[in-house]
N, C-alpha and C positions, 0 to 999 in steps of 0.2 A: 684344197685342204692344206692346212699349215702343216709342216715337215715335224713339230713339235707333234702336233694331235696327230698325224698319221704314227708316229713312233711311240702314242701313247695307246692308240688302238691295237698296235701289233702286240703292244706290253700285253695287255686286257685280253687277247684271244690266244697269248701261249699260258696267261694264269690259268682262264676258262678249260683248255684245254688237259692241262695239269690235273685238274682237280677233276675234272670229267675222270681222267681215268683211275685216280684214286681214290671215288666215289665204285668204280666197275669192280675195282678190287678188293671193294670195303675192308681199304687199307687203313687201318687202326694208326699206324705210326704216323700218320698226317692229323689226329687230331689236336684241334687247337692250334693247324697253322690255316684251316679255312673252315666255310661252311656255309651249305645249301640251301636255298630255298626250296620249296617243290609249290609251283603255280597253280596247281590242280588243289593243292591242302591248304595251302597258305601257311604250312609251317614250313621251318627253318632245323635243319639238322646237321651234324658232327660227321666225318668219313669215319665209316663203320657201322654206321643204324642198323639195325638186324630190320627193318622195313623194306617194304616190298620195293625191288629196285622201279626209281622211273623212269620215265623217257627223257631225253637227252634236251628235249626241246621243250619240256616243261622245267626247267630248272635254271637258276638263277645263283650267279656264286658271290661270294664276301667275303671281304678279308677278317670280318668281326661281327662278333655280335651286335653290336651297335651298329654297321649299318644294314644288317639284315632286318634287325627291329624296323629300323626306319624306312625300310622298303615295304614295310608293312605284313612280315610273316611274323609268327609266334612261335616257341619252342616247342619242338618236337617232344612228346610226351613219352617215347619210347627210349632215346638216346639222353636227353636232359642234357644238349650241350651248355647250356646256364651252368649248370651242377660241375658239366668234365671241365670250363672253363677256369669256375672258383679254384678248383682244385688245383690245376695247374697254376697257377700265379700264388696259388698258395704256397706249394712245392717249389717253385721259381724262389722266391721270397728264404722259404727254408735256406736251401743251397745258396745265396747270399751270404746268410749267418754264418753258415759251416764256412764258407768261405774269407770270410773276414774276421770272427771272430778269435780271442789269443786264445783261452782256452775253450776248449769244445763242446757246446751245450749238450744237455744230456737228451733223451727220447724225450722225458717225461718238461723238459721247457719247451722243444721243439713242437711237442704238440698241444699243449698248452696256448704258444701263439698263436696256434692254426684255430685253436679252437674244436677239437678233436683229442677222441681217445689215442692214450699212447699206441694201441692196438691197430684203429683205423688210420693213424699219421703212418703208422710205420708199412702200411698192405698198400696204401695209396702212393707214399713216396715210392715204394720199391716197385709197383707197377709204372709209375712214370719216370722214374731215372733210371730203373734196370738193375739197382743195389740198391740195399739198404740205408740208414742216413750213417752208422755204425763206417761200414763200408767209405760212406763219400768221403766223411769225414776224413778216417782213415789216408786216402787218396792224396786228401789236401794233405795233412801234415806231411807225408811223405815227400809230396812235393816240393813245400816249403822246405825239409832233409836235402833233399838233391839240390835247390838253388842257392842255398844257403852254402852247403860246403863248397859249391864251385867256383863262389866268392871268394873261398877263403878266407872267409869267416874263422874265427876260434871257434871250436866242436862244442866246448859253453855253452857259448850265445845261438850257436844253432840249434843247441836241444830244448831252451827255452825259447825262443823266436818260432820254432816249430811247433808251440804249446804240449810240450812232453813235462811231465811233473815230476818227471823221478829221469835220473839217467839211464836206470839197469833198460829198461822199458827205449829207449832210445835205441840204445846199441842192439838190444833183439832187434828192433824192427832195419835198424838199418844192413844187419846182416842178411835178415831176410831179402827186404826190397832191393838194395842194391849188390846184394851177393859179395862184399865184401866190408872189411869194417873201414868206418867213416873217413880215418884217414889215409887208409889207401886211395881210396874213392878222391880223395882231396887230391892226391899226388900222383891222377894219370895212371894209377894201376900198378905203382910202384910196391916192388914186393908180393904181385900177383903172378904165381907161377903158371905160365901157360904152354903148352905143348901144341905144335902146329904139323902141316904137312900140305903142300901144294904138290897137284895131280892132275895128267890130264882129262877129260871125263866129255861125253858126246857132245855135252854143251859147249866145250872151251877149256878152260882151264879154270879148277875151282881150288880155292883155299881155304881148308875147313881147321879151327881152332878148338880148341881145349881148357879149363880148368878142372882143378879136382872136383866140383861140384858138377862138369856135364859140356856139353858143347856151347858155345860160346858167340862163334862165330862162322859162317859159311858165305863167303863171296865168290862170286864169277866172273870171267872176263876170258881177253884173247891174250893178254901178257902176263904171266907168272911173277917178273920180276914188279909189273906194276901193284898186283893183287897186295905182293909181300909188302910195298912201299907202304899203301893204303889202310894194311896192317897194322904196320908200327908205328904209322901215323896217329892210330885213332887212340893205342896204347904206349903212350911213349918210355915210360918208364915199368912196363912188366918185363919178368924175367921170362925172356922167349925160350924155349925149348924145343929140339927139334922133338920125333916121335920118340915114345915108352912101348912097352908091352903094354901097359893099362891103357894108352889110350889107342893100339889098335883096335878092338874090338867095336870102338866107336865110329871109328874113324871107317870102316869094312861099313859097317852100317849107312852111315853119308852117304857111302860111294855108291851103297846096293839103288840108295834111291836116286842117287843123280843119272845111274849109267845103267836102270833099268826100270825107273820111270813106277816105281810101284809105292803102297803108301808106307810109311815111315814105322818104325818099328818102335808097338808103342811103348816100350820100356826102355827107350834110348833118354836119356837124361839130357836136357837142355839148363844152360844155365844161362835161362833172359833177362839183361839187365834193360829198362826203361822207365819211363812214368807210367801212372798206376792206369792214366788214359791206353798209354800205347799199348800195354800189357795187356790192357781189358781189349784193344782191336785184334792185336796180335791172337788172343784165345777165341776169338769170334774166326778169324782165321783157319784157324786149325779144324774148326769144325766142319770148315767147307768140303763136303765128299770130295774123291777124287776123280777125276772127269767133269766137275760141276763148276759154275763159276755165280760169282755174286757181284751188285755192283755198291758202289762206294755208301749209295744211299740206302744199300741195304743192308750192309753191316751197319751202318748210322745208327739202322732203327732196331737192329737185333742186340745191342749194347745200350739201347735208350735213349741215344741220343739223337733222334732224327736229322738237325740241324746244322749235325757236324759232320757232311761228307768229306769237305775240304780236308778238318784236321784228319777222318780218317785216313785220306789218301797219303796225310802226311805224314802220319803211322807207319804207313805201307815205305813208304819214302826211306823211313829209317831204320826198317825191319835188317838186323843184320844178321840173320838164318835163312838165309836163301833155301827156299825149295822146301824146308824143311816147315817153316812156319812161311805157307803159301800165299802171299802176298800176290802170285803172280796169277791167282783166280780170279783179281777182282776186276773188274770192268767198268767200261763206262755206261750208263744207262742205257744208250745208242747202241749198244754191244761193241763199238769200238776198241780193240786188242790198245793200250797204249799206257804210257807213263810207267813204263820197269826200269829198275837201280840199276838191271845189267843189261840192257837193251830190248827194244819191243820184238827182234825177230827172233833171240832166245824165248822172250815170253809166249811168244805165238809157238814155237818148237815146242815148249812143255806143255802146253796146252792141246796141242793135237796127239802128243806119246801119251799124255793122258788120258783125253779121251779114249785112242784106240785100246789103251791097256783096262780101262772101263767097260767098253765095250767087249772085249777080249779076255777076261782075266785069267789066271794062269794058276792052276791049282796048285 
């Protein structure tokens, strides 16, 4: 056998394989990246059919409708993969517009294209993107806000490049999203009053930060002097501050959960700055119980977006609240402990004080 087709069979039986168990799971979040035949019916269905599961050896997988067709089954009358496919490329299509368009179509064009009530466009999109199109929308401009001022751009041209039609509407949003206004944001955090404290704590050594709107920033490591450098790196120009009274209370907080592994106190104020993606990983995060772990592809699918493991890992990558927003639960499919910002035997340490304090909890 040719080293090609042996490599192409191996492809074929880790696909089969895949979808075998996303069929067991009648894992919803895989629809419309395959779908079954069943040999016995001669129809073809979506992972998820509420039909009776079949045997493993009557089934037959596709990367498409087309060539399921052409193997000769028919759609399933109970799932109407036909039906969830239209949908989705219709939905596909939408998020295109939002994304390219200058300024932002409204529900009632968005569903118009689709060919659908503003009603059913907006229950359909927000089942399959996880938000709203209001929301996606949203997302994009902001984004466009963050790339634009890091250009250094004039604040102008980025209020209109980001299709904002009014300024006042601008500066809300970018005090929201980016926690402070546009051109501090421009200048490295220049003018941004920060209060810090570096401590040792069972992990290592952790350096937890500050602004008036909440915590900021929490890293790990074995060198204190390296954490502070990494620091002032990321903010060059804010006004560092060593500790207040205002921000002890916070700062007692951080500590109670680095250095006794419990969950996080939920009125401690965090001030997250990222993209509207990261942000959206980042609060898929926070959900995760404690003692529990999740893996890349299933925060993917619990935000919507099944096909984005990679970026979420890359989310995780850039999560800068250590412990605090738990990056360090997430896993790789395999269950393999790996890829933490402060090292994998820190992650596996939080990961078992968690469990045991799970297992254990402490009135």
């Amino acid at each position: 056998m040719h080293i090609l087709e042996q490599i192409g069979n191996q492809v074929d039986m880790e696909f089969d394989e895949a979808c075998w168990q996303a069929v067991l799971a009648k894992d919803k979040s895989q629809i419309g990246q395959f779908y079954f035949g069943v040999k016995t019916t001669g129809v073809f269905c979506s992972p998820g059919c509420p039909a009776r599961m079949p045997l493993r050896k009557n089934l037959e997988f596709f990367h498409t409708i087309e060539a399921a067709r052409l193997a000769g089954f028919r759609p399933c009358k109970r799932c109407r993969p036909e039906q969830i496919d239209a949908h989705i490329k219709l939905i596909a299509n939408a998020c295109r517009v939002l994304e390219t368009a200058e300024t932002p179509p409204s529900l009632n064009e968005l569903a118009e294209q689709a060919n659908m009530s503003p009603f059913h466009f907006q229950r359909v999109f927000k089942k399959r993107v996880g938000i709203s199109p209001k929301a996606y929308s949203k997302a994009i401009q902001t984004q466009r806000m963050r790339e634009g001022l890091t250009q250094e751009t004039r604040v102008t041209d980025v209020i209109y490049d980001s299709g904002y039609q009014a300024s006042s509407r601008f500066y809300e949003d970018a005090q929201s999203h980016l926690n402070m206004a546009p051109r501090v944001f421009q200048k490295g955090g220049r003018g941004e009053r920060i209060q810090w404290a570096v401590r040792a704590c069972p992990l290592g050594w952790a350096l937890v930060a500050a602004t008036e709107r909440g915590v900021c920033w929490i890293s790990l490591g074995d060198d204190p002097d390296q954490l502070q450098t990494e620091f002032e790196a990321a903010l060059p120009y804010a006004d560092r501050q060593s500790t207040q009274d205002t921000f002890q209370t916070w700062l007692n907080a951080v500590f109670a959960v680095l250095e006794q592994g419990q969950a996080p106190d939920p009125s401690l104020p965090l001030d997250i700055q990222g993209t509207a993606f990261q942000r959206l990983v980042w609060q898929a995060l926070q959900r995760i119980p404690l003692g529990e772990t999740a893996t890349y592809s299933e925060i993917a699918a619990k935000i919507g977006k099944p096909k984005s493991a990679r970026a979420v890992a890359q989310a995780c990558s850039q999560n800068r609240l250590a412990v605090i927003v738990p990056c360090h639960r997430v896993i790789r499919a395999n269950g393999e402990v790996s890829g933490y910002r402060w090292g994998v035997k820190r992650k596996k340490k939080l990961l078992d004080r968690e469990s045991t304090h799970a297992a254990n909890p402490v009135d």
